[in-house]
C-alpha positions in Angstrom: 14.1 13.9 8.8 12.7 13.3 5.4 14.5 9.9 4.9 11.7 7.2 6.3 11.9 3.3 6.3 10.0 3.3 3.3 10.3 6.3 1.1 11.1 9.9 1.4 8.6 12.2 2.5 8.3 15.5 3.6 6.3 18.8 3.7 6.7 20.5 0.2 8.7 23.7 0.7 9.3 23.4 4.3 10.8 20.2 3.8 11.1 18.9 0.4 12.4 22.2 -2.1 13.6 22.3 -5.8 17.3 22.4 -4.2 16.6 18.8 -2.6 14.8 17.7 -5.3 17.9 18.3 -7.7 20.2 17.5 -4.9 18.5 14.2 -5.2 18.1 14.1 -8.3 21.8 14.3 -9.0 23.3 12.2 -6.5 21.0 9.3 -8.0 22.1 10.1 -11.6 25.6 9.1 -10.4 24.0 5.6 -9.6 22.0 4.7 -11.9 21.6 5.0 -16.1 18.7 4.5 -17.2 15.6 6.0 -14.9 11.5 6.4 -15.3 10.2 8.8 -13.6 6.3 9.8 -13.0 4.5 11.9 -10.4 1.1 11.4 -8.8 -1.3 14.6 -8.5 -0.3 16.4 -5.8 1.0 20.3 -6.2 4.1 19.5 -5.1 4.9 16.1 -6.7 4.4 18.3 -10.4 6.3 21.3 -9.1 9.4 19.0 -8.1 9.5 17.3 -11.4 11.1 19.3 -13.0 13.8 19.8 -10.6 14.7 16.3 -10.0 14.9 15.6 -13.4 17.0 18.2 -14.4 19.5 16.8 -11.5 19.3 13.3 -13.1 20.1 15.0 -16.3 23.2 16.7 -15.1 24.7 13.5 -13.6 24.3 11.8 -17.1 21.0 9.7 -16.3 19.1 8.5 -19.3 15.4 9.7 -18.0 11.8 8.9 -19.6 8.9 10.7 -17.8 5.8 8.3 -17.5 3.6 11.8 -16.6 1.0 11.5 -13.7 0.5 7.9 -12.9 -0.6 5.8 -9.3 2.1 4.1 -7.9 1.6 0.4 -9.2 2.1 2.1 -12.8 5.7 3.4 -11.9 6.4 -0.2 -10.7 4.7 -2.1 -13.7 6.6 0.5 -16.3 9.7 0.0 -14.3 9.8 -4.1 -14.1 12.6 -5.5 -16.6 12.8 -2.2 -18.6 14.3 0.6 -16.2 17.6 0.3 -13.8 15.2 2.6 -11.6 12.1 3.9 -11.3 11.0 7.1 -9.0 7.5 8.2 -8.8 7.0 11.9 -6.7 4.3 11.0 -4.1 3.5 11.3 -0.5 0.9 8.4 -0.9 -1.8 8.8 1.7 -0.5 11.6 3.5 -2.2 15.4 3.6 -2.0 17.6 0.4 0.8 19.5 2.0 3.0 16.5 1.6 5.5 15.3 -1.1 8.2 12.7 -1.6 9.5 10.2 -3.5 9.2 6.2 -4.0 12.0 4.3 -5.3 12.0 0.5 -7.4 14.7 -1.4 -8.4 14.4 -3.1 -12.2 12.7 -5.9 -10.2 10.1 -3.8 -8.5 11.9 -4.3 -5.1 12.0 -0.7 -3.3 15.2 0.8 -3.0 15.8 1.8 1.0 15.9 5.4 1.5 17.8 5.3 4.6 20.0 2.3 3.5 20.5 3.1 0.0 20.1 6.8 -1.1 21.0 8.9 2.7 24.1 7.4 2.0 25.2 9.0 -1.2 22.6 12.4 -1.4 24.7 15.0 -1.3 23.3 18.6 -0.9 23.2 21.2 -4.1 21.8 24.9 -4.3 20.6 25.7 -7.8 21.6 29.3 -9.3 19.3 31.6 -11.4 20.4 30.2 -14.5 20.0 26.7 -14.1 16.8 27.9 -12.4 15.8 29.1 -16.0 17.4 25.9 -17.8 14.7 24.0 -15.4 11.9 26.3 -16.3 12.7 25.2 -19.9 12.5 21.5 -20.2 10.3 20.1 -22.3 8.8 17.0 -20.5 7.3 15.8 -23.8 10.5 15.5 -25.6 11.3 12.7 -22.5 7.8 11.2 -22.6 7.3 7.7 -22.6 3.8 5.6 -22.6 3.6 2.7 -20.5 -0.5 3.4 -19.7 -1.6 1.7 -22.8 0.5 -2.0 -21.8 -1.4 -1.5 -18.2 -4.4 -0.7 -19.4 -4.3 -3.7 -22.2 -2.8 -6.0 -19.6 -5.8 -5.9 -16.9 -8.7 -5.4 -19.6 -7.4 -8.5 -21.1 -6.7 -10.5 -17.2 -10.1 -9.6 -15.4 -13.8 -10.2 -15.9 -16.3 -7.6 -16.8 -18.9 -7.1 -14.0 -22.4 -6.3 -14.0 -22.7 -6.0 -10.0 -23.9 -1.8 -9.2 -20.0 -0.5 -7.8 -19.4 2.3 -5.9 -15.6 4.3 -6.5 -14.4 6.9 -4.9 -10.7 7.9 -6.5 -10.0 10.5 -3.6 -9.2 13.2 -6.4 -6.0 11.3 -6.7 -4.1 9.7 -9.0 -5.9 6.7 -10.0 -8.6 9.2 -11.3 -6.8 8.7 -14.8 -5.7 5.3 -16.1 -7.6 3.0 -13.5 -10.4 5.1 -14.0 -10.7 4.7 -17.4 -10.1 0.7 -16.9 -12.8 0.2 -14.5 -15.3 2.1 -16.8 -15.2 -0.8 -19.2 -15.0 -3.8 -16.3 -17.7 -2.1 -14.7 -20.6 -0.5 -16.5 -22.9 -0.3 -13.5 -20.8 2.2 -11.5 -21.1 5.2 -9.3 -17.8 7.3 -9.9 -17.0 9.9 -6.9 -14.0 12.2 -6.5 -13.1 11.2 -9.8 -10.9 14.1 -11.4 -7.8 14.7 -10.7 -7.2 17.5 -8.1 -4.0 17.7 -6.2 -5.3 19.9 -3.1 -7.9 17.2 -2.2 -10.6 19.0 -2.0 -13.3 16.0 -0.9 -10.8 14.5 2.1 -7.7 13.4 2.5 -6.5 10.2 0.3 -6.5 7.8 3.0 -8.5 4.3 2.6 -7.9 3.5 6.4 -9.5 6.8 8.6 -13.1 6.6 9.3 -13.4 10.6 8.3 -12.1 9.6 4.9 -14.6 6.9 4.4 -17.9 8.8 4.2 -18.2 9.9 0.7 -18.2 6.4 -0.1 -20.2 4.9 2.5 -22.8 6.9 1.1 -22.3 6.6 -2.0 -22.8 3.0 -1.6 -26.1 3.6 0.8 -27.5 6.5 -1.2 -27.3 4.4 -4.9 -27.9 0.8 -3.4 -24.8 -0.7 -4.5 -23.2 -4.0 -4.0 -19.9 -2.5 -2.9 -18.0 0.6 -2.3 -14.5 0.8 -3.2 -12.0 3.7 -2.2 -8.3 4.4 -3.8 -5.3 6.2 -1.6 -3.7 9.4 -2.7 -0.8 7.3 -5.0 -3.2 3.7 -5.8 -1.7 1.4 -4.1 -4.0 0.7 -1.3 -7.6 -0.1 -1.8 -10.4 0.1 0.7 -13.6 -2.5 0.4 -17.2 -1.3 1.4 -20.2 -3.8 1.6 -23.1 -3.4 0.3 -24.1 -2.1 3.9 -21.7 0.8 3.9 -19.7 -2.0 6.7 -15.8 -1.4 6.3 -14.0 -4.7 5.5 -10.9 -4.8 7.1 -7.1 -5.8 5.6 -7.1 -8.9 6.7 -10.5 -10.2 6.0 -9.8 -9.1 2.5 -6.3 -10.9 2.3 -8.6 -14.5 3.3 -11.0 -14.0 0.7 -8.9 -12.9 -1.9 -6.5 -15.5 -1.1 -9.1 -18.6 -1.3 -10.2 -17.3 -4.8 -6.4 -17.6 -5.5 -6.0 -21.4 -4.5 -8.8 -22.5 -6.0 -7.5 -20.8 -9.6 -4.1 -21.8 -8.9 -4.3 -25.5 -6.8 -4.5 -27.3 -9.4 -1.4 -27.2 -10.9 0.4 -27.3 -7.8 -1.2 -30.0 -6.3 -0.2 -32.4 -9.2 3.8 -31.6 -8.4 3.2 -31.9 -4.9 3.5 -28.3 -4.1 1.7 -26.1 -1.9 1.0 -22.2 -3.0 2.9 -19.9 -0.8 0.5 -16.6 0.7 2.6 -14.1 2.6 0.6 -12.3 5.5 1.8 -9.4 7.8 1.6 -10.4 11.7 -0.9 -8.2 12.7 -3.7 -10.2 10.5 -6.4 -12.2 12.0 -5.3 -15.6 13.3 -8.1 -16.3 10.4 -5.9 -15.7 7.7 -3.3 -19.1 8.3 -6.0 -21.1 9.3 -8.4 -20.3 5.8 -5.1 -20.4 3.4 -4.2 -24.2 5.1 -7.7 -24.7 4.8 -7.8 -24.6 0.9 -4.6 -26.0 0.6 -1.9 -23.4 0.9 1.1 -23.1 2.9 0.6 -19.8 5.1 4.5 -17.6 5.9 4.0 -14.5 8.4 6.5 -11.4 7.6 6.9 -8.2 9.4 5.5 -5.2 8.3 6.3 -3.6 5.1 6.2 -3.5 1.3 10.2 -3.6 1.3 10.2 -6.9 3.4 7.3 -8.4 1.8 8.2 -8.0 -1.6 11.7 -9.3 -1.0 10.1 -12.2 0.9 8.0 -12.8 -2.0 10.6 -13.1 -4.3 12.7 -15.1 -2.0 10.3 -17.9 -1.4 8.0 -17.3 -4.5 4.9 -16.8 -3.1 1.9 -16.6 -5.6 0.4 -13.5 -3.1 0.7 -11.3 -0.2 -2.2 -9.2 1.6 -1.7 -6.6 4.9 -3.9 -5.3 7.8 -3.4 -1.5 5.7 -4.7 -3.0 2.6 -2.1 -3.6 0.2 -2.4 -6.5 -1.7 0.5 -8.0 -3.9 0.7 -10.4 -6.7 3.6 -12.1 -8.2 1.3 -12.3 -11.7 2.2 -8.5 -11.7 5.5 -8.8 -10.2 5.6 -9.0 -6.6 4.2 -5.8 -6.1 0.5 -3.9 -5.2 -2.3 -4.4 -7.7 -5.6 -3.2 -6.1 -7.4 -3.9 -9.6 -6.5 -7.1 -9.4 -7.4 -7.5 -5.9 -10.9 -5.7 -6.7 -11.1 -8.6 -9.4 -10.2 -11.6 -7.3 -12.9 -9.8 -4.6 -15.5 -9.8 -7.1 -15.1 -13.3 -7.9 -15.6 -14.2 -4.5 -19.1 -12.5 -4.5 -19.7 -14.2 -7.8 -19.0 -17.6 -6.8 -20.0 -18.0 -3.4 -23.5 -16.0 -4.5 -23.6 -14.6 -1.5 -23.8 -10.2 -0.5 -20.5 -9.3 0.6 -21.8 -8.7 4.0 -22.6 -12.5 4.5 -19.3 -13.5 2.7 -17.3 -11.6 5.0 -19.0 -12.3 8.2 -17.8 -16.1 7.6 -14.3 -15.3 8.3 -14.6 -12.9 10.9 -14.3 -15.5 13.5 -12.4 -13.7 16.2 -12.1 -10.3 17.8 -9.4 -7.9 16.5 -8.6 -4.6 18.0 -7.6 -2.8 14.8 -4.7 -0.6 15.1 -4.3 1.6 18.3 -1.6 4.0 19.0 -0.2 4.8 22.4 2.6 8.1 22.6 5.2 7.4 24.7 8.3 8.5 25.9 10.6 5.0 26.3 9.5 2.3 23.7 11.9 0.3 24.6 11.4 0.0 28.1 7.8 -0.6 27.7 8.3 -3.6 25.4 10.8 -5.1 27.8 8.1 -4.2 30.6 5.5 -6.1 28.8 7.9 -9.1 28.0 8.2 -9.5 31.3 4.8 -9.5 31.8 3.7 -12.3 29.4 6.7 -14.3 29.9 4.7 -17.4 30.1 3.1 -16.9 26.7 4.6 -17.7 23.4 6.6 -14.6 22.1 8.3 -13.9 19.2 10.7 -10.9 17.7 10.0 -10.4 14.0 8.6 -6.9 14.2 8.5 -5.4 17.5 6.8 -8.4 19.8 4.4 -10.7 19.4 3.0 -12.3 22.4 0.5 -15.4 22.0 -1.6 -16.7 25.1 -4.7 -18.7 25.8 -7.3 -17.4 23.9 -5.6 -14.2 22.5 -2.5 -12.5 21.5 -0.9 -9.3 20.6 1.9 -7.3 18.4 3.2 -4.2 19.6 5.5 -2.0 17.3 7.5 0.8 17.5 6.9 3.6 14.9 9.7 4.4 12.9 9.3 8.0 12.5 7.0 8.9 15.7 7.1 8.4 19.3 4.3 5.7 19.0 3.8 2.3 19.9 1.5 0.7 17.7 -1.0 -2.2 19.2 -3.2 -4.5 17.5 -4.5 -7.2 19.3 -6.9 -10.3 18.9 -8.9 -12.6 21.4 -11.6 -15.3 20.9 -13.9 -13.3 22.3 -15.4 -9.2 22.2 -15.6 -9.2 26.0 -11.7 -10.3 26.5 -10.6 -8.4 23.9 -12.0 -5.3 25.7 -10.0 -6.7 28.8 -6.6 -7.3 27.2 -7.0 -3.9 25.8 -7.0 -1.8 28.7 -4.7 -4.7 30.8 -1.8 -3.5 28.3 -3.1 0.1 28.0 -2.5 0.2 32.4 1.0 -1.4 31.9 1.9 1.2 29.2 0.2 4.4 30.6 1.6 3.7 34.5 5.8 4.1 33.0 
């Protein structure tokens, strides 16, 4: 099933074809008038284009093409001046992978199973309209929404003269956000850095540990004071110190977070307002405690960019940050800006004049397990089993369970499209968090 919780994604050819891509193309047309569309680097995000396009064009769709752009571009291009914006992209995933990733004029993500399975309906393209695919001139539908991006975070972050380390993955943010951070940052060390849709260095991902040693040694081999590491589609970022240490989601989400209540307080505090920070339940218990700290008013959400965002513009929270490293802003419009997350990060080194090593070691006060993934066969029955188990501890139902005790908790979550549970778990100290670990891995493994 190539319909997922969040977007559509698929193997190109085996999965994803030209047929689906104009089948989807025109059942979306019939929805929706006025559409941008861009693609990210990957061989069969540009070879769908076309397609999907020439579907949206058939149901009477007004369509600009944005070209090959990360993910946050599609969603600042689409914001108050598209009905809908669609960027091709299978994000992190191998370079065998395509899809598609869907915004509303708000920047809120449309639902594939919710809101497009519904009305796709299923269309086989003849040799003729073949051809009249083959034909389209995507520069006749071109539209340029890189030079607003590019003027709009040269003009709202600081130039640097710290020694960064970037490694782009070979993906998509090898192009604009490239050429952005070569004026913030003169003192860099570019890596992956052209776009190449096979991959060729590793797979995007900013989360696997066989992903992250081009950079780690990047940042080891030139003595920088950071490492920083795109996904395939930009809208995660992953942090390096200037150790080659991996900082994780949630540390990040603390630090960026008290950089943004110190900038923003101020006017708050004078109406008698707190500044609303959105974090996903699997973060530290770090993250609440630092954001009341400096003054903020700390709301856990499930997991998700479609529930965070629409949280975020429900309760108008100035920022949101999860354990996989996205990081949104409601100065961009509720949705993922790693540059301005690398900005807000930077100023954290600046002002606390401290090596990001130190600066982070502050906050990492307890002991978290990091995701771990158990296969199973009955989710369901596990969770109940498990519920039964902690039934004296405090638990709660926003996304799979969380279970709080003495001195630790845990969240444990179904996958959506795998027979997994995911587990991340925290205690107060290494040796119990080793304990609780393989206490819940008994429970699951005996079923």
């Amino acid at each position: 099933m190539v319909f997922k919780a969040y977007d559509i994604r698929g193997v190109f050819k085996e999965q994803i074809d030209e047929n689906f891509a104009y089948s989807l193309g025109k059942s979306i047309g019939k929805q929706y008038n006025n559409i941008l569309v861009g693609n990210d680097v990957r061989i069969g995000s540009k070879e769908l284009t076309k397609p999907f396009i020439y579907g949206l064009l058939k149901s009477g769709a007004k369509v600009s093409y944005a070209g090959t752009i990360s993910t946050p571009l599609i969603y600042f291009g689409t914001k108050d001046n598209y009905d809908l914006g669609v960027i091709l992209t299978a994000s992190h995933n191998p370079p065998e992978y395509t899809g598609f990733k869907m915004c509303d004029k708000k920047a809120i993500p449309i639902s594939p199973i919710d809101e497009i399975k519904p009305i796709f309906e299923e269309y086989k393209l003849n040799e003729t309209q073949k051809k009249e695919i083959e034909e389209i001139d995507l520069d006749k539908l071109k539209v340029d929404i890189i030079t607003d991006y590019k003027r709009f975070f040269l003009n709202r972050c600081a130039s640097w003269d710290i020694k960064i380390a970037v490694d782009f993955a070979n993906g998509s943010t090898s192009l604009a956000e490239k050429d952005i951070l070569e004026k913030l940052v003169p003192n860099h060390v570019f890596i992956n850095d052209y776009p190449d849709g096979t991959f060729p260095a590793h797979q995007p991902d900013t989360l696997k540990k066989s992903c992250l040693v081009d950079i780690i040694n990047a940042v080891k081999e030139n003595n920088c004071d950071m490492g920083v590491i795109f996904d395939g589609d930009g809208d995660r970022i992953g942090i390096i110190d200037e150790k080659g240490n991996v900082l994780q989601g949630d540390i990040l989400t603390a630090l960026i977070a008290i950089e943004i209540l110190k900038e923003k307080n101020k006017d708050k505090e004078s109406k008698g307002e707190k500044i609303k920070i959105v974090y996903d339940l699997r973060c530290s218990k770090i993250v609440p405690e630092i954001i009341e700290k400096y003054g903020g008013a700390p709301i856990k959400t499930r997991v998700g960019h479609y529930f965070i965002k629409k949280l975020m513009h429900e309760v108008d929270a100035e920022f949101a940050g999860e354990l996989s490293n996205h990081f949104y802003f409601k100065e961009v419009g509720y949705f993922e800006s790693p540059l301005l997350a690398l900005n807000y990060i930077l100023c954290a080194v600046r002002d606390m004049k401290k090596p990001l090593s130190e600066l982070s070691k502050e906050y990492k006060k307890y002991f978290h397990s990091g995701e771990i993934n158990f296969k199973v066969k009955d989710q369901k029955l596990i969770m109940e089993k498990l519920k039964a188990k902690y039934s004296k501890c405090k638990i709660e139902e926003i996304d799979g369970i969380s279970i709080y005790c003495d001195n630790w908790w845990f969240n444990i979550r179904a996958s959506n499209t795998e027979p997994l549970l995911r587990l991340n778990l925290e205690a107060n100290t290494e040796e119990l968090m080793h304990e609780k670990i393989e206490e819940i891995r008994n429970i699951i493994e005996e079923l």
